[in-house]
DRENDO-1510 file (C-alpha; in Angstrom, 1 decimal, always signed):
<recs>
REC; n; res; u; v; w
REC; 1; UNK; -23.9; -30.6; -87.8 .
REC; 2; UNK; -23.0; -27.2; -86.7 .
REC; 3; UNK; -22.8; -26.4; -83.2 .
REC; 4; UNK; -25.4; -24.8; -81.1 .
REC; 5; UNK; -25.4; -21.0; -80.7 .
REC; 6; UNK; -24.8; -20.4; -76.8 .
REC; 7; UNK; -28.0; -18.3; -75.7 .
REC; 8; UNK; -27.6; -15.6; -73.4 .
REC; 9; UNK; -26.9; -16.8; -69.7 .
REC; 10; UNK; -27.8; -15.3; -66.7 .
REC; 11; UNK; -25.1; -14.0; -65.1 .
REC; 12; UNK; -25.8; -15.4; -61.2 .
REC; 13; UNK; -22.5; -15.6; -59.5 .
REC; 14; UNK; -22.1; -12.1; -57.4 .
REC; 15; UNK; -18.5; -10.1; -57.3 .
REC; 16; UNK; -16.6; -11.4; -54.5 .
REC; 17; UNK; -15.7; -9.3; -51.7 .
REC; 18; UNK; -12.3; -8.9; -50.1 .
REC; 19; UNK; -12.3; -10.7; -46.9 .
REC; 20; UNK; -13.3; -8.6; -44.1 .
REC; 21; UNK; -12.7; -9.6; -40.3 .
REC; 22; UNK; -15.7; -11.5; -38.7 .
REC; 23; UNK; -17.6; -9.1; -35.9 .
REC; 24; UNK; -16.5; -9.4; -32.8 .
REC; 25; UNK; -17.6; -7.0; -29.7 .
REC; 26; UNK; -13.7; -7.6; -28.0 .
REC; 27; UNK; -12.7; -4.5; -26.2 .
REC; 28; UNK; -9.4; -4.6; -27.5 .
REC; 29; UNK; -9.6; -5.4; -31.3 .
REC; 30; UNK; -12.3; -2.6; -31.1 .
REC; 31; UNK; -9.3; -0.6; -29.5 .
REC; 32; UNK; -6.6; -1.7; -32.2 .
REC; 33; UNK; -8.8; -1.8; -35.3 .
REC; 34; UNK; -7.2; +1.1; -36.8 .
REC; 35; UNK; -3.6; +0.5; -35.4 .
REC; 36; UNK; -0.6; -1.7; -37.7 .
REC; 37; UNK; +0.8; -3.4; -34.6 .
REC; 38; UNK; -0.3; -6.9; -33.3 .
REC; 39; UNK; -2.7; -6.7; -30.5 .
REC; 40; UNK; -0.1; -8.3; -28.2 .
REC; 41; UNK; +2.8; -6.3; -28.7 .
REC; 42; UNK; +0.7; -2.8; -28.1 .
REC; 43; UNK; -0.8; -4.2; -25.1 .
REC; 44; UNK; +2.4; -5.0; -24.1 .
REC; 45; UNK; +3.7; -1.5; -24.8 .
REC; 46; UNK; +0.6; +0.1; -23.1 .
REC; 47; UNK; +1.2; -1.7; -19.8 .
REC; 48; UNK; +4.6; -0.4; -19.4 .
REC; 49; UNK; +3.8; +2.9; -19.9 .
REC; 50; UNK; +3.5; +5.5; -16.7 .
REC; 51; UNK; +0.2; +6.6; -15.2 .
REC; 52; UNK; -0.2; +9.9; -16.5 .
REC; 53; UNK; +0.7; +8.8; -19.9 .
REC; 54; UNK; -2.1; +6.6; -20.2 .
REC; 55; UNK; -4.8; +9.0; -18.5 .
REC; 56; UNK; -3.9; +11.5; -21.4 .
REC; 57; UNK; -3.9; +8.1; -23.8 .
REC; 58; UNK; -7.7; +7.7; -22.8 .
REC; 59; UNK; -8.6; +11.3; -24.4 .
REC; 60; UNK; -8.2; +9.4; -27.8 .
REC; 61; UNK; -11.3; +7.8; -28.6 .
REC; 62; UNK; -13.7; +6.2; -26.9 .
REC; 63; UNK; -12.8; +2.9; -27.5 .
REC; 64; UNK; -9.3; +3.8; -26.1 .
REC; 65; UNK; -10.9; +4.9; -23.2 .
REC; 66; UNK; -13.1; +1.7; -22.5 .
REC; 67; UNK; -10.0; -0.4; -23.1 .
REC; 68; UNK; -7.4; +1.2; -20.8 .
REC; 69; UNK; -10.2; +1.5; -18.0 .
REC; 70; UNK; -11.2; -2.2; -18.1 .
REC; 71; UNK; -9.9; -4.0; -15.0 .
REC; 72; UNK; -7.7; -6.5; -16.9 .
REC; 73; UNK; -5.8; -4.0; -18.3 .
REC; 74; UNK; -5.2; -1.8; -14.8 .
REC; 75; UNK; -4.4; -5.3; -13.1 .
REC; 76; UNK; -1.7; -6.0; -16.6 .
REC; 77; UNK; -0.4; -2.8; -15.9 .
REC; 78; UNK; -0.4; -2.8; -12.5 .
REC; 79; UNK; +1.5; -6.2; -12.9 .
REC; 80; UNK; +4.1; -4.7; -15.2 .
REC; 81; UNK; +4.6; -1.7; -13.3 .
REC; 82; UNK; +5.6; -3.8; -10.1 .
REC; 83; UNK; +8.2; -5.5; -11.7 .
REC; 84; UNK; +10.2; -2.7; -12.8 .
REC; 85; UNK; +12.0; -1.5; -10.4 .
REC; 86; UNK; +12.6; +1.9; -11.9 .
REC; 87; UNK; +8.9; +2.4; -10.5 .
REC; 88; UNK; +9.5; +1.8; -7.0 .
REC; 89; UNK; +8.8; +4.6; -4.5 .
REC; 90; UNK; +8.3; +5.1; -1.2 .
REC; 91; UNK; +5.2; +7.3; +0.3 .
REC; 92; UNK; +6.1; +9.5; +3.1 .
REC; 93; UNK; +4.3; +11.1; +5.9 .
REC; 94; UNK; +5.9; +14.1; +8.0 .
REC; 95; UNK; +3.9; +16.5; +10.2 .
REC; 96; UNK; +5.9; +20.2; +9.9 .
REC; 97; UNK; +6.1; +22.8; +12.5 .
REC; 98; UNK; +2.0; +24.0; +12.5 .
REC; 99; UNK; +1.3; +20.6; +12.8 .
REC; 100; UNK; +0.4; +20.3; +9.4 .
REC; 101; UNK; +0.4; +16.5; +7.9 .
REC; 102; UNK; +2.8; +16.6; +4.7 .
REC; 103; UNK; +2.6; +13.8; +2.1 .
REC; 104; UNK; +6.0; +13.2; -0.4 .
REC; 105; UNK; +6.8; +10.7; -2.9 .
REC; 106; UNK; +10.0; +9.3; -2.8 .
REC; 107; UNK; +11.0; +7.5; -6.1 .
REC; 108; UNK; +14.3; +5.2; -4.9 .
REC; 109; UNK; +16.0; +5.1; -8.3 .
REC; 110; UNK; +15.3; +9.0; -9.5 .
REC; 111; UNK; +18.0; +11.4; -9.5 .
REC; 112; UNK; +16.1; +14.0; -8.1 .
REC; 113; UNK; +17.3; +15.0; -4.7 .
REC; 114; UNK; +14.1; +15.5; -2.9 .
REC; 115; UNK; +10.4; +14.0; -2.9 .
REC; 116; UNK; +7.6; +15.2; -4.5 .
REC; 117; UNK; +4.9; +16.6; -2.8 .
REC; 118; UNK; +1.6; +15.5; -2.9 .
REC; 119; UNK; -1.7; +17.0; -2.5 .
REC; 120; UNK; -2.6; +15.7; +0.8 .
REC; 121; UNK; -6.2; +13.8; +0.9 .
REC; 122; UNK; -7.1; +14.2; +4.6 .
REC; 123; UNK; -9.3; +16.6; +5.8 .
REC; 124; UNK; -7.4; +19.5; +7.9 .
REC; 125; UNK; -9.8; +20.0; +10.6 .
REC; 126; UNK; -8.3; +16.4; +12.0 .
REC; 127; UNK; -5.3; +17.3; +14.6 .
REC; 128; UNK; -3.9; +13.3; +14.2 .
REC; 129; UNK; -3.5; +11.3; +10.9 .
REC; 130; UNK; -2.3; +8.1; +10.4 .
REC; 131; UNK; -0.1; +6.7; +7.2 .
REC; 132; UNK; -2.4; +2.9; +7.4 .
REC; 133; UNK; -0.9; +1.6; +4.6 .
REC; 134; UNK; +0.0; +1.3; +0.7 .
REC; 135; UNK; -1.4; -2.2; -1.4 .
REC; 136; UNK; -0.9; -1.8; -5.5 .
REC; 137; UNK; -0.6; +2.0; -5.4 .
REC; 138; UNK; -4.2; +2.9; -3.1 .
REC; 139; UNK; -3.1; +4.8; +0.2 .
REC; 140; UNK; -5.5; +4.2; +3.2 .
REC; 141; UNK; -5.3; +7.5; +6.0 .
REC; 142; UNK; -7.1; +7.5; +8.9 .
REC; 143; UNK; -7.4; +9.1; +12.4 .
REC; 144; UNK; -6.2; +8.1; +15.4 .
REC; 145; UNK; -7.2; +6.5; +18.0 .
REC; 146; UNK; -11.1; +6.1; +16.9 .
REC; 147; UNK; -10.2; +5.8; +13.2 .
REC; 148; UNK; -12.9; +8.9; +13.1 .
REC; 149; UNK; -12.2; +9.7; +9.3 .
REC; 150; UNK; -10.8; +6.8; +6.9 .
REC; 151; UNK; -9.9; +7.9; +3.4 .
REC; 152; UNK; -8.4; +5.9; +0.9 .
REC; 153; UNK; -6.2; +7.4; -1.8 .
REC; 154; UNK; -3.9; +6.9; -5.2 .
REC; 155; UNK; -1.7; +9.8; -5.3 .
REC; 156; UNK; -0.9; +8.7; -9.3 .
REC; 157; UNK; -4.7; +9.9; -10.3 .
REC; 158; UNK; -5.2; +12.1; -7.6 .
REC; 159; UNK; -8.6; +10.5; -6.7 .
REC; 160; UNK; -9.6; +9.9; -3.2 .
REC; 161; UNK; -13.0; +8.5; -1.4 .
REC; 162; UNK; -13.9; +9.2; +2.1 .
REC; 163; UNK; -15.0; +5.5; +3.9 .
REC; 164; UNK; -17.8; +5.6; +6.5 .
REC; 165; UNK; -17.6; +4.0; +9.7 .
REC; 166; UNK; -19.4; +1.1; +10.4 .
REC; 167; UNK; -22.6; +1.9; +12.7 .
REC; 168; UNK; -22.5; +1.2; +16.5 .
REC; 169; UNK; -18.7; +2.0; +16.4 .
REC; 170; UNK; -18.6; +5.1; +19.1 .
REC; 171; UNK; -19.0; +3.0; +22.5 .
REC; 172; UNK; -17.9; +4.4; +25.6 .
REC; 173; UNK; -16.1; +0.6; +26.4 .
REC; 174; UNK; -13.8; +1.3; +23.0 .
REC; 175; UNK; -10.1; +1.8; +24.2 .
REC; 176; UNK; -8.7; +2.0; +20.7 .
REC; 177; UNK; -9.3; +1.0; +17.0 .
REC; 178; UNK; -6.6; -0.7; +14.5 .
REC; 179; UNK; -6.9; -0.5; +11.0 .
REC; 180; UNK; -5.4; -2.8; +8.6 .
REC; 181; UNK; -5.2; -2.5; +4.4 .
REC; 182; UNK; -5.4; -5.5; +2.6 .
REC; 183; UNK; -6.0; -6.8; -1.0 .
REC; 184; UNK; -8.4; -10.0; -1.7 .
REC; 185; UNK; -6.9; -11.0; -5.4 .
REC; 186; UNK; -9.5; -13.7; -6.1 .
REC; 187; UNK; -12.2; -11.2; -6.1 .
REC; 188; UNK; -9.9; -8.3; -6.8 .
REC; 189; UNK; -11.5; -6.3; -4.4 .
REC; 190; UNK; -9.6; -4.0; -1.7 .
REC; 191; UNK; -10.2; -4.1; +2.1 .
REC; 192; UNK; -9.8; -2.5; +5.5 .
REC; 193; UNK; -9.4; -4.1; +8.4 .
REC; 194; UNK; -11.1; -2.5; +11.4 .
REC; 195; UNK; -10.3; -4.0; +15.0 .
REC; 196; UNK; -11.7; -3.0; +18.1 .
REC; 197; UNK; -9.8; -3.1; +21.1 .
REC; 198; UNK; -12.4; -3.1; +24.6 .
REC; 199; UNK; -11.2; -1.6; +28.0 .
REC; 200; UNK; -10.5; -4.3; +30.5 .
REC; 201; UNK; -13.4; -6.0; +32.4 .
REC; 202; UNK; -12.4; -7.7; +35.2 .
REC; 203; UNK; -9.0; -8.7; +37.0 .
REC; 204; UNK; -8.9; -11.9; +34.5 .
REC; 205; UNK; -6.1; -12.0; +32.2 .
REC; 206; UNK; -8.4; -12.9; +29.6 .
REC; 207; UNK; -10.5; -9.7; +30.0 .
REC; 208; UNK; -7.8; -7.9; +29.8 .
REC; 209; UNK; -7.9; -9.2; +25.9 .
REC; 210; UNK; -11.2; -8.4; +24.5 .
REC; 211; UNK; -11.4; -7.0; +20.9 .
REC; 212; UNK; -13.7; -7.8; +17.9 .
REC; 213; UNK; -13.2; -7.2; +13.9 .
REC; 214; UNK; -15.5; -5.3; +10.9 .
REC; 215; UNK; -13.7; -5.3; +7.4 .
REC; 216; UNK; -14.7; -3.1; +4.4 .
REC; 217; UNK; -15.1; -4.6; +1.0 .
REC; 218; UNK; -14.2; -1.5; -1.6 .
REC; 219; UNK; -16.1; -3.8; -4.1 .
REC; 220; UNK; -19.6; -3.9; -1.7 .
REC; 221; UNK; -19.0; -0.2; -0.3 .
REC; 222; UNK; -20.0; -2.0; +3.0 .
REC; 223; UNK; -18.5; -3.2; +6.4 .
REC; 224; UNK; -19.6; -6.8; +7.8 .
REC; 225; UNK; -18.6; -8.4; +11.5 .
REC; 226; UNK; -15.5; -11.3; +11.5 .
REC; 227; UNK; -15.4; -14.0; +14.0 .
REC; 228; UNK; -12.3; -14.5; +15.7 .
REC; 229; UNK; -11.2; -18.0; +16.6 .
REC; 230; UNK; -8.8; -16.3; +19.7 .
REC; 231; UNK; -8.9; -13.2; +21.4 .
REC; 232; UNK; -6.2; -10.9; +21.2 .
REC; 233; UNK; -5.1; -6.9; +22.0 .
REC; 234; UNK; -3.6; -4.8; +19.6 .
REC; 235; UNK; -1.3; -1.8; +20.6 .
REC; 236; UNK; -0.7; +0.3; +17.6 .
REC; 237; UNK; -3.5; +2.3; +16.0 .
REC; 238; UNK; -2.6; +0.6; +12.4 .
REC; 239; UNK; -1.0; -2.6; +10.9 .
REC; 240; UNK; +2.8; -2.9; +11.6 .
REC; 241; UNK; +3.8; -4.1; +7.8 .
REC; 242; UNK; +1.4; -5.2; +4.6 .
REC; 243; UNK; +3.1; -8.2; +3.1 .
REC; 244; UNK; +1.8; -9.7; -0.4 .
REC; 245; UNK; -1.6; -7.8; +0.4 .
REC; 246; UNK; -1.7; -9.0; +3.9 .
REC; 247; UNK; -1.8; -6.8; +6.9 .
REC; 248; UNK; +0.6; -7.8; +10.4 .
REC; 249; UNK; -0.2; -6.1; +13.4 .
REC; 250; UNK; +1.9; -6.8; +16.8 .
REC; 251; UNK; -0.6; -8.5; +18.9 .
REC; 252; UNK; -0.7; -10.0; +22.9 .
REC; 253; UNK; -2.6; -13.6; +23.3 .
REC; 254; UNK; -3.5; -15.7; +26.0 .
REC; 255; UNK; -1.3; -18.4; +26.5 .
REC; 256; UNK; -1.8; -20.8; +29.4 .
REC; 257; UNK; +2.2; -21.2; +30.9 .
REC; 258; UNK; +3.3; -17.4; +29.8 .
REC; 259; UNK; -0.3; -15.7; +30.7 .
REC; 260; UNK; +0.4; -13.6; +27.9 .
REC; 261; UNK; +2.6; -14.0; +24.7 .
REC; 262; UNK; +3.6; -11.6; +21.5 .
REC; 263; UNK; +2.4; -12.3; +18.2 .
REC; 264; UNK; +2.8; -10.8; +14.5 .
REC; 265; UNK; -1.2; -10.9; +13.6 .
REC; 266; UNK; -2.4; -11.2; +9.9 .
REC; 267; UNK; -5.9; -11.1; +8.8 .
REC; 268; UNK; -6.0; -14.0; +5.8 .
REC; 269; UNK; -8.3; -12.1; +3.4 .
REC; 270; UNK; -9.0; -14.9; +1.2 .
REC; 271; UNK; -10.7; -17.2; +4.4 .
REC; 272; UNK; -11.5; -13.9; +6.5 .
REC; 273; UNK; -9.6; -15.5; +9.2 .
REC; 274; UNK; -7.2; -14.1; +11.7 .
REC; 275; UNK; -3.7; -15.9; +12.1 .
REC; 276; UNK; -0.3; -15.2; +14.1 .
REC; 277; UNK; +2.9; -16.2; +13.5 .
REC; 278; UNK; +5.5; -15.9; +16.4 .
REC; 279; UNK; +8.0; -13.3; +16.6 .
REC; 280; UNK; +11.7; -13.2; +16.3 .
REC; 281; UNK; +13.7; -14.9; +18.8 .
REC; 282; UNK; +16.0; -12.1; +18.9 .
REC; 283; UNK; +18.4; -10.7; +21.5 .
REC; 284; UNK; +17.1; -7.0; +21.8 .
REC; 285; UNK; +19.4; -6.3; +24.6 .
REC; 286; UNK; +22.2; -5.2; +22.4 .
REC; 287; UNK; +20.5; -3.5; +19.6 .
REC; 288; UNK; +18.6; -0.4; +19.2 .
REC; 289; UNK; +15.5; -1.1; +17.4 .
REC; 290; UNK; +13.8; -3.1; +15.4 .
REC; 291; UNK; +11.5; -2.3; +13.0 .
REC; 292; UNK; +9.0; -4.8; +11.0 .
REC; 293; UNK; +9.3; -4.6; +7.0 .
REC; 294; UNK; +8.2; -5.9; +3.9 .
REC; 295; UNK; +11.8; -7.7; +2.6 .
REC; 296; UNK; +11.6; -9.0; -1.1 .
REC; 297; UNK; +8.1; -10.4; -0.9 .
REC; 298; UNK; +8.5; -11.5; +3.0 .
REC; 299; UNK; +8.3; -10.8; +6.4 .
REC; 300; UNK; +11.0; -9.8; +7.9 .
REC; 301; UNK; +12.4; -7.5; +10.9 .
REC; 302; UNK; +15.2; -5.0; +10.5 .
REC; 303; UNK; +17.2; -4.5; +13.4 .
REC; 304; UNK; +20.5; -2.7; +13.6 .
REC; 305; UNK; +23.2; -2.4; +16.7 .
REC; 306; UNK; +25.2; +0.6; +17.4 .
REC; 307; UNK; +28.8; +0.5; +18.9 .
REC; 308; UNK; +31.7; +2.6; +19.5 .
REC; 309; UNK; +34.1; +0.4; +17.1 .
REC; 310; UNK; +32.1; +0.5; +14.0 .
REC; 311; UNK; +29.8; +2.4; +12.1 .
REC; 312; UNK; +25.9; +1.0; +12.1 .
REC; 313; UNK; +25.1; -2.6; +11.0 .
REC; 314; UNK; +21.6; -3.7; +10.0 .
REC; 315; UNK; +20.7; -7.5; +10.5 .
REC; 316; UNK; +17.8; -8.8; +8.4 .
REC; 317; UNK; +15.4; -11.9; +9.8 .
REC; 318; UNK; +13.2; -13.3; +7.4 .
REC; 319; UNK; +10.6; -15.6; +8.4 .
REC; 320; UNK; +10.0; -18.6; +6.4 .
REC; 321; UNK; +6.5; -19.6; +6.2 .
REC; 322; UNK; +7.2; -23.0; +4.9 .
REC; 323; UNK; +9.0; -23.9; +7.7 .
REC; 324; UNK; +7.0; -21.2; +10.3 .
REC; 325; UNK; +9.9; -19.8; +11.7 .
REC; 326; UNK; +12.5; -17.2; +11.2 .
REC; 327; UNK; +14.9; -18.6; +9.7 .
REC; 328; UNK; +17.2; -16.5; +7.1 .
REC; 329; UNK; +19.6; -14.1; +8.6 .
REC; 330; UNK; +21.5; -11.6; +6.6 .
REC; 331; UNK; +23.8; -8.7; +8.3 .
REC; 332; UNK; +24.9; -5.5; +5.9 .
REC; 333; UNK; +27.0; -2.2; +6.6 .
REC; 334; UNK; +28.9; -0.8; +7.4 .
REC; 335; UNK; +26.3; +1.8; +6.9 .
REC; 336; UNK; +28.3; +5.9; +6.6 .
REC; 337; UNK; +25.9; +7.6; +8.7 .
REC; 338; UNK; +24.1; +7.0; +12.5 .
REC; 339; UNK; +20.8; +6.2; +12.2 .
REC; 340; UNK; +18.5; +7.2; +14.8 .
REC; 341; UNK; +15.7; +5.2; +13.5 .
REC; 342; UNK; +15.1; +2.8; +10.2 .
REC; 343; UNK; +11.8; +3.1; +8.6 .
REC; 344; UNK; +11.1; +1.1; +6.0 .
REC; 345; UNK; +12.2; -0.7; +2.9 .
REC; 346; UNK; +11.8; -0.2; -0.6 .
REC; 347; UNK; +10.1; -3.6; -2.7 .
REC; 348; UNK; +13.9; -4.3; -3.6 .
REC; 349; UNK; +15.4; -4.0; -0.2 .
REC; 350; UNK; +16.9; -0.2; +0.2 .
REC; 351; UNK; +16.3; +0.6; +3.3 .
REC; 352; UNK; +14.8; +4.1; +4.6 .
REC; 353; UNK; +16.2; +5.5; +7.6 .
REC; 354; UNK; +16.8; +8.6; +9.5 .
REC; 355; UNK; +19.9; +10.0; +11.3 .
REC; 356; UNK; +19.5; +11.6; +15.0 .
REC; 357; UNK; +19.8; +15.1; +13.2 .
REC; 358; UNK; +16.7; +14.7; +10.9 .
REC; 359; UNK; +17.8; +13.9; +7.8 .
REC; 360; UNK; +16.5; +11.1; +5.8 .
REC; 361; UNK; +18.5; +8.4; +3.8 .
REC; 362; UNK; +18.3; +5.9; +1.7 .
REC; 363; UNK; +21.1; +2.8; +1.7 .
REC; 364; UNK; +21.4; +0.0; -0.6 .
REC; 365; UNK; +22.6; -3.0; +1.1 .
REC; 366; UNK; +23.9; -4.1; -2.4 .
REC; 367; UNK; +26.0; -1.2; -3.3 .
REC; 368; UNK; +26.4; +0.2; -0.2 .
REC; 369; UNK; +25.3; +3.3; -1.9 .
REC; 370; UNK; +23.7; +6.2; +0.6 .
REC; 371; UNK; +21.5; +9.2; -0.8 .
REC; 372; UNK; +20.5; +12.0; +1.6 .
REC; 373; UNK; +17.5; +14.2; +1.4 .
REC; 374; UNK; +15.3; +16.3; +3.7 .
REC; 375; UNK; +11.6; +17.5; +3.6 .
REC; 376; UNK; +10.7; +20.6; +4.0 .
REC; 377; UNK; +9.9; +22.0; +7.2 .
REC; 378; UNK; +9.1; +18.3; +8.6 .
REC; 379; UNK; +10.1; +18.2; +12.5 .
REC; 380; UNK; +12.6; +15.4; +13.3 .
REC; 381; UNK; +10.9; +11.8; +13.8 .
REC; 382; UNK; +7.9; +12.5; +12.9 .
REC; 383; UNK; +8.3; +10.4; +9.8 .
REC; 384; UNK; +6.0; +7.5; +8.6 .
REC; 385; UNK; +6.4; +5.5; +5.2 .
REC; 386; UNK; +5.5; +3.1; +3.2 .
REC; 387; UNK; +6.5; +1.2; +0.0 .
REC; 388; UNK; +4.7; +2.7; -3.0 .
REC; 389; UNK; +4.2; +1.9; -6.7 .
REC; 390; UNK; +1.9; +3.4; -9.1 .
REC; 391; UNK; -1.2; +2.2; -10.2 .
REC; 392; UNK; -4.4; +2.7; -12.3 .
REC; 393; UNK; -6.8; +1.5; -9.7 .
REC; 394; UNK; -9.8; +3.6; -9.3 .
REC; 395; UNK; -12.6; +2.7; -7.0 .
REC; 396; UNK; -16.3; +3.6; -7.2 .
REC; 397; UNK; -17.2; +6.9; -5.8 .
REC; 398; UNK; -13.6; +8.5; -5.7 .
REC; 399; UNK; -13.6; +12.5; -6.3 .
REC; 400; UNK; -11.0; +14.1; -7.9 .
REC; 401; UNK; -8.3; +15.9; -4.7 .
REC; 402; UNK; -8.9; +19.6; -4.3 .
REC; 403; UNK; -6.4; +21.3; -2.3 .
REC; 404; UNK; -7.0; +22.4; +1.1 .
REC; 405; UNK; -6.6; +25.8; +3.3 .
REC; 406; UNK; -4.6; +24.2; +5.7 .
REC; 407; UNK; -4.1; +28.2; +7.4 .
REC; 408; UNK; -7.9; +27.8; +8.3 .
REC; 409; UNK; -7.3; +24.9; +11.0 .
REC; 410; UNK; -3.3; +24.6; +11.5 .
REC; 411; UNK; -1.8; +24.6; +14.9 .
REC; 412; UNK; +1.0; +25.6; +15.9 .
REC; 413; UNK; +3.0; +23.2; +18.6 .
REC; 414; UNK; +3.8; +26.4; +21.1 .
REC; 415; UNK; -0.1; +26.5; +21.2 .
REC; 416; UNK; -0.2; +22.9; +22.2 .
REC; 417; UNK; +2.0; +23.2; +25.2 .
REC; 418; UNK; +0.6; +23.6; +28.1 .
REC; 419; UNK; +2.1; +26.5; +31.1 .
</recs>
């Protein structure tokens, strides 16, 4: 029998299609979809890359721009940007001869032989100005001694935001006002500390400690009221040291066999409690200073004594919180020059300092390596800094920095003397 004659068939079965990647609305495969590199290996590049790189980097295309403002990746590359240390700086506040408030940028490890300067912020019709602090590049300036203008400030995008004061602060019964920068990492959200020292009232020794504290949440663009579990006074106008994101102030409290006993203060943003720690059991009679730092990721005091035999010698006490007391000791020099003052220290320990003729060093315990620079026009110890890194942080309702006619509103210090 001979076989059946196939019949035309209807061709059902549809020409396959190459495989395509599933949708997905992720920020950074929107980013990449063009790009031959793994995903993880660009980020990785993108992070290490400097500031003003990746603000040109976000002219690209719009999904470049959404990616490299997101705040996972300014928080990767704020992360990678800390641990290099070629990126360490140090942020530097001088006042010059017209009483003008100068801001420089120091970068420890750069062969340039002096700072940078910066487009200062602040508004010139202030006389005073105070260097707050520095937390993951953002510079907080205010004015002493009612903190009557707060700004806060990153140099690296040259955006700034003017902060208002919370209401009911101008009181006739205010002494001073102490401001304090700190960062809250759980919520990722920047703060100031505000603390309001009272005048005296009463012969009790406790009345003569009477203060109350407002911080401002960057993320809420509002102040609120902290409790304080102790009373305490607070001497200078700003925090003494920021350590990890935590602001130290030297602080008196009421102690029942001294009357009165120093403290290092530190607000602990993540309970919005105030703490002390005590300080140093140190013999100041033979030194010349001491100065408060940020050493390696602790707190630590610098203190260095003079002597006709040697050349400087700086001693470094680190307190251990562990075990709540200073504990770790570390002695370096000799140092080449005389220091009339120390400053501050870099996040990897060289230490900023300043010689009784005005010029400014830098010496690295390790090496013993010295590197002298001056500012321009700055008058001798007038000097404030910080340790400063570069950042992409950007908060809401910054303005780009226009510069000022500081001419308009200068004064000169002959006009401030008075005949």
């Amino acid at each position: 029998m001979p076989p059946k004659r196939k019949g035309r068939q209807n061709n059902t079965h549809k020409p396959t299609k190459p495989d395509t990647p599933p949708p997905t609305n992720n920020v950074v495969s929107g980013a990449m979809s063009d790009c031959k590199l793994p995903e993880d290996l660009l980020l990785c590049i993108l992070t290490r890359l400097p500031v003003k790189t990746i603000q040109r980097f976000k002219c690209v295309c719009k999904p470049w721009l959404k990616l490299l403002s997101t705040p996972k990746f300014v928080k990767m590359h704020r992360e990678q940007t800390t641990k290099n240390p070629q990126n360490h700086s140090l942020i530097i506040h001088s006042i010059d001869e017209v009483y003008y408030h100068n801001m420089s940028l120091l970068n420890i490890n750069s062969t340039a032989e002096q700072p940078i300067n910066l487009v200062n912020p602040f508004p010139v019709i202030f006389k005073d100005m105070d260097l707050v602090g520095c937390v993951n590049g953002l510079v907080c300036l205010s004015c002493p001694p009612f903190a009557q203008m707060i700004v806060l400030w990153n140099p690296a995008l040259n955006l700034s935001k003017g902060i208002r004061q919370p209401e009911g602060v101008i009181d006739e019964n205010i002494d001073r006002i102490s401001l304090g920068l700190c960062y809250d990492e759980r919520n990722d959200d920047y703060k100031i500390v505000m603390i309001t020292c009272l005048k005296p009232d009463g012969y009790s020794p406790k009345n003569f400690l009477r203060a109350y504290a407002e911080v401002y949440s960057a993320n809420l663009d509002s102040w609120k009221r902290v409790r304080l579990s102790f009373q305490f006074s607070i001497t200078p106008t700003r925090n003494n040291v920021i350590v990890k994101g935590r602001p130290y102030w030297t602080a008196i409290i009421y102690d029942p066999v001294k009357m009165f006993r120093e403290v290092m203060l530190w607000y602990d943003v993540e309970n919005e409690v105030f703490r002390h720690v005590p300080v140093p059991d140190y013999n100041m009679d033979c030194t010349k200073g001491g100065r408060f730092v940020e050493w390696k990721g602790s707190l630590a005091i610098l203190v260095y004594s003079p002597t006709r035999e040697r050349d400087d010698f700086v001693d470094v006490v680190v307190y251990d919180e562990g075990k709540g007391r200073w504990d770790t000791k570390s002695c370096h020099g000799p140092i080449g020059l005389k220091m009339e003052r120390h400053m501050q220290c870099s996040k990897d320990g060289v230490i900023l300092a300043e010689t009784p003729e005005g010029t400014l060093f830098l010496y690295d315990p390790v090496t013993n390596a010295i590197k002298e620079f001056r500012i321009a026009e700055a008058m001798k110890t007038s000097y404030e800094a910080f340790s400063y890194t570069e950042s992409l942080v950007s908060l809401k309702g910054m303005e780009k920095v226009k510069e000022q006619d500081k001419d308009k509103f200068c004064i000169k210090m002959e006009d401030l003397v008075i005949n």
